[in-house]
C-alpha positions, 0 to 999 in steps of 0.5 A: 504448498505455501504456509500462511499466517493471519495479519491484523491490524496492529502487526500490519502497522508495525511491518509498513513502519519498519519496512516500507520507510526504509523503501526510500524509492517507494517514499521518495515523492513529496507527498502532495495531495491530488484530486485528480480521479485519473492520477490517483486510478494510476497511482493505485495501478502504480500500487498494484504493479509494484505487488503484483510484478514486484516493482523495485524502482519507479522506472518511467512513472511520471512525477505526480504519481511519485508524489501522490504515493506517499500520500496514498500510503499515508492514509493506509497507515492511518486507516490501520489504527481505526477499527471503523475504517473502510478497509475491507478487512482488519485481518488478511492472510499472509505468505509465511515465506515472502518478505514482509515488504512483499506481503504488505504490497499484498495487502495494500493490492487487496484492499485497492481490489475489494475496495476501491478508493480505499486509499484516496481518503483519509 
């Protein structure tokens, strides 16, 4: 039986500054922003392996998705601190066992789910 704690906004924001920054390899991109729709889709794919399949390296992802990343993660973030954002929650459930990364992976994969392009805006 898995132990679960609830998240909220606030605490997520702490975990992604202290953990996902020192995910050098997930923040390696140059951070550009793209409107291509197919990029920023594969981009949010790229998200959801890295949850889902728990990715530790970019392996052959191609140069304008290690861009797009940090952008996308960026909006995450500030979303995080508007309680009128487009999230589809402001509270999630969380595995008490599993690494903070993995759980804010878990996250950002729920929201692409339940909202779609959630991320591609600011």
């Amino acid at each position: 039986m898995t132990n679960t704690i609830q998240v909220d906004a606030e605490q997520l924001g702490y975990w992604l500054e202290d953990v996902l920054v020192p995910e050098t390899w997930l923040f390696s991109g140059s951070g550009i922003r793209h409107t291509d729709e197919e990029l920023l889709f594969e981009a949010e794919n790229f998200l959801l392996s890295v949850a889902e399949e728990g990715l530790t390296e970019w392996g052959d992802t191609s140069q304008a998705i290690k861009e797009v990343i940090p952008v996308l993660m960026g909006n995450f973030l500030g979303k995080l601190i508007h309680p009128d954002s487009s999230f589809a929650s402001r509270s999630w459930t969380a595995d008490s066992s599993a690494t903070p990364f993995d759980n804010v992976m878990s996250i950002v994969a729920y929201e692409i789910r339940h909202n779609p392009r959630c991320l591609r805006e600011k």
